[in-house]
C-alpha positions as CSV (number, residue, x, y, z in Angstrom):
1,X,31.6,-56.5,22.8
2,X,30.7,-53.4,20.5
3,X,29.8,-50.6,22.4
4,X,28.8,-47.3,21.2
5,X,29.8,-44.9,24.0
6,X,27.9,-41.1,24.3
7,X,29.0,-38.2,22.4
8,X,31.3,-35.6,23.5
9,X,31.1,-32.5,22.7
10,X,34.4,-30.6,21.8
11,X,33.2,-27.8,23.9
12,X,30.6,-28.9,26.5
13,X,27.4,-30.3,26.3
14,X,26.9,-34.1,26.1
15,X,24.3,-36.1,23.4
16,X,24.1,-39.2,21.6
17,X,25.1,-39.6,17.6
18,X,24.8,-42.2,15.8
19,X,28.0,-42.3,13.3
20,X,26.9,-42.5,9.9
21,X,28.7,-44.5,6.9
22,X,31.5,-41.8,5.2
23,X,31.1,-39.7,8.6
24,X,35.1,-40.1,9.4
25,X,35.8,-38.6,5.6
26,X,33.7,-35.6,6.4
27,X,34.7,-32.1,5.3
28,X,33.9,-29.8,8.7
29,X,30.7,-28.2,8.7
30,X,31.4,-24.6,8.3
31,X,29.0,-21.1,7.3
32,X,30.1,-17.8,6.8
33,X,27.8,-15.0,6.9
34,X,28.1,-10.6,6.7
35,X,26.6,-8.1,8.5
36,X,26.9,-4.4,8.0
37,X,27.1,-0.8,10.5
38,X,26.6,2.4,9.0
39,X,28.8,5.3,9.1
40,X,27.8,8.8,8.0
41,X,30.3,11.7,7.8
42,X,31.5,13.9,4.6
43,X,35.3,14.6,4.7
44,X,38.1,12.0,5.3
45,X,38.4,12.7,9.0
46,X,34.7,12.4,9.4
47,X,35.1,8.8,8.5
48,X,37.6,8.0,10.5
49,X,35.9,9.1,13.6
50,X,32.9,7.3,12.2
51,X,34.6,4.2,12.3
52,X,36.1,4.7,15.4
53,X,32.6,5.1,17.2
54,X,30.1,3.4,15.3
55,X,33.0,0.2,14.7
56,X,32.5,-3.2,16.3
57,X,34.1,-4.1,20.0
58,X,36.3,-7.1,19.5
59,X,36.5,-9.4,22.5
60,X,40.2,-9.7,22.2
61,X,41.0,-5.8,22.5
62,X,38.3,-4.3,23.8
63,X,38.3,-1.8,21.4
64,X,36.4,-0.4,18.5
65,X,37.6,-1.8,14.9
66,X,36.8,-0.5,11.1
67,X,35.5,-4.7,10.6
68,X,35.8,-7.6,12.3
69,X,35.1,-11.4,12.0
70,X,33.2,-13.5,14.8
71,X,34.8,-17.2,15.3
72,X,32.9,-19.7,16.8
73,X,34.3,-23.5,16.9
74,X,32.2,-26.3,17.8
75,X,31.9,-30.3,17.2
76,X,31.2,-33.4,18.5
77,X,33.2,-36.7,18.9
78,X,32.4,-40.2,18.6
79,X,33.9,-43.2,20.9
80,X,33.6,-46.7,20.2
81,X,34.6,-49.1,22.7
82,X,35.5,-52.7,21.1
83,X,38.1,-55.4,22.4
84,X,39.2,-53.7,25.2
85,X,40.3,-50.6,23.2
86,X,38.7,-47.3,22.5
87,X,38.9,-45.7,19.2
88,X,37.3,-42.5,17.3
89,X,33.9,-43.1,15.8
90,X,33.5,-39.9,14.0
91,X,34.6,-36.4,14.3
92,X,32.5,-33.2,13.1
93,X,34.2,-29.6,13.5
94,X,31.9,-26.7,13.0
95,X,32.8,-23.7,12.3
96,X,30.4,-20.5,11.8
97,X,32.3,-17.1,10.9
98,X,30.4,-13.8,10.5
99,X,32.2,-10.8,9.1
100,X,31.0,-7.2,10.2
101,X,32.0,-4.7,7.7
102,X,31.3,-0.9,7.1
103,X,28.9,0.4,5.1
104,X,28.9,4.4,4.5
105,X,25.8,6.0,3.6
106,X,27.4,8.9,1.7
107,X,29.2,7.1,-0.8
108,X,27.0,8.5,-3.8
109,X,27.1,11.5,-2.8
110,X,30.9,11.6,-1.7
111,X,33.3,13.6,-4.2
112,X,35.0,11.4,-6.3
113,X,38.3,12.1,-4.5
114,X,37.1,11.0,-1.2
115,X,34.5,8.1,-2.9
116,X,37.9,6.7,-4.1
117,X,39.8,7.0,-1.0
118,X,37.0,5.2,0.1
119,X,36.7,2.4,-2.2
120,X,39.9,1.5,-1.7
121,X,39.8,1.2,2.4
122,X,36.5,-0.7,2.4
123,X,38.0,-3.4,0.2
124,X,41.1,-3.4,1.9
125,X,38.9,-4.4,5.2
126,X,36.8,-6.4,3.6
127,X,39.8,-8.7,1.9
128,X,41.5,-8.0,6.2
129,X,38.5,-9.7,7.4
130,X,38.2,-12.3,4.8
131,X,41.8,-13.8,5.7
132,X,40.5,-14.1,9.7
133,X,37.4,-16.6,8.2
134,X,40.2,-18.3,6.4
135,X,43.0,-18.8,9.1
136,X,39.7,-20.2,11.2
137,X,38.8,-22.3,8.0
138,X,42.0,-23.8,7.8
139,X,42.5,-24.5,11.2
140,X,38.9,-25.9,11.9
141,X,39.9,-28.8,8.5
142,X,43.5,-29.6,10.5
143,X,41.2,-30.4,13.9
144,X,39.0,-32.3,12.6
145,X,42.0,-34.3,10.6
146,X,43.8,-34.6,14.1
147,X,40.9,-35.7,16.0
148,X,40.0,-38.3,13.4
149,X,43.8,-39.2,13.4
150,X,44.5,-40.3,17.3
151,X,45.1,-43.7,17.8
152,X,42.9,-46.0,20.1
153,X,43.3,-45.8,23.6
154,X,43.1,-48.5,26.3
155,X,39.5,-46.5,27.7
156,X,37.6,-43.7,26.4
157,X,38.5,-42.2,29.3
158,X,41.9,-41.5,28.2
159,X,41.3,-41.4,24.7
160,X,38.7,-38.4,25.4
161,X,41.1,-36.4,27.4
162,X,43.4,-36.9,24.0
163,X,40.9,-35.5,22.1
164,X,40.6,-32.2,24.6
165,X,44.7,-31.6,24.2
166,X,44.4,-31.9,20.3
167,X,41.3,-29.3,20.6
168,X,42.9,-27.0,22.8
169,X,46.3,-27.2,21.1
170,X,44.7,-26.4,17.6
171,X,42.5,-23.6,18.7
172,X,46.0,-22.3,20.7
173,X,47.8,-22.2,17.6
174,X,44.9,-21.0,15.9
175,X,44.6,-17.6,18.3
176,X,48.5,-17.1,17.7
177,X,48.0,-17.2,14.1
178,X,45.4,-14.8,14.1
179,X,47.2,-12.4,16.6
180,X,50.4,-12.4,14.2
181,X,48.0,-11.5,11.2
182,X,46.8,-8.2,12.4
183,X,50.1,-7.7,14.1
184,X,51.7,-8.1,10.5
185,X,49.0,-6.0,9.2
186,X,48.9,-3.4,11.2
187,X,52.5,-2.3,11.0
188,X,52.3,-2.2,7.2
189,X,49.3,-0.5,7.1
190,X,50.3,3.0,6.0
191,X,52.5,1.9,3.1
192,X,49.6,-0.9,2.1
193,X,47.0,1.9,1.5
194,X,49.9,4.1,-0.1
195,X,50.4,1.1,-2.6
196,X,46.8,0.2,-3.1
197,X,45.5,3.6,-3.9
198,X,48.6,4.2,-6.1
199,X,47.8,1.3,-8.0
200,X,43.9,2.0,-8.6
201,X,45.3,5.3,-9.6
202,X,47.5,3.3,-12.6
203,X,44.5,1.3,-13.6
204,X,42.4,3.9,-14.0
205,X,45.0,5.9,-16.3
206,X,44.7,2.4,-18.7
């Protein structure tokens, strides 16, 4: 008997899916998009309290940051019952990222000292946030490869509560990684700007 049993989702509701021919080679579905507060001020210590009171609440700290990057992981899961064993259907992991960055209103009107100090920050959050969309990239491609990896199952039953340790595992190690990032980042964040404005200053001596 071939049974096509309801959809799962990885994270709550319940619907039916048909599982289409190629679904099990699918690439995760993922989107990335930007969105933008602006900060005023004129000197260097105007835009760091700028940034420290117009900057976006994380859910994580609680606090104010100069960027940051909403995660959101979703998906749904297949079973098909045949035989007296339950197997995976089809697995789709989504994945929608948006970055917030900083956008300061002064910048063509800033000295070129300070536009340059600038310049130099903003890309360096920028390029910050960027690496948080990829660490939730990566990690939503190795779920979706472990979901569609589990062997079958004597019920769906069993097999589905598989598919809620791989998802919760994943995501685990996901939220580690991320932590350890701006750990790692935010100890060598004095001597990262000292480098990176030292070496704009080089290349604009060539």
């Amino acid at each position: 008997m071939f049974l096509m049993r309801r959809v799962r989702r990885i994270f709550g509701a319940v619907f039916v899916l048909c599982v289409l021919p190629g679904a099990a080679l699918a690439e995760p579905v993922i989107t990335k998009t930007y969105s933008y507060f602006r900060i005023g001020g004129r000197t260097a210590e105007d835009l760091d309290q700028e940034l420290e009171k117009r900057g976006p609440v994380t859910h994580n700290t609680g606090h104010r940051h100069p960027g940051a990057t909403e995660i959101k992981f979703g998906g749904d899961v297949t079973y098909v019952e045949r035989d007296g064993r339950c197997t995976i259907g089809g697995a789709r992991v989504t994945l929608r990222t948006k970055i917030v960055l900083p956008r300061w209103g002064n910048r063509n009107r800033a000295s070129a000292d300070l536009g340059f100090i600038w310049d130099t920050l903003s890309a360096d959050i920028k390029r910050h946030e960027e690496r948080h969309a990829e660490i939730a990239r990566n990690h939503a491609r190795q779920l979706e490869r472990e979901l569609l990896a589990l062997s079958s199952s004597r019920s769906c039953d069993d097999l589905e509560k598989e598919v809620g340790a791989t998802t919760k595992s994943v995501l685990e190690d996901h939220d580690r990684q991320q932590l350890r990032f701006d750990q790692v980042e935010a100890t060598n964040f004095d001597a990262r700007m000292t480098r990176l404005l030292q070496y704009r200053m080089d290349q604009k001596k060539k």
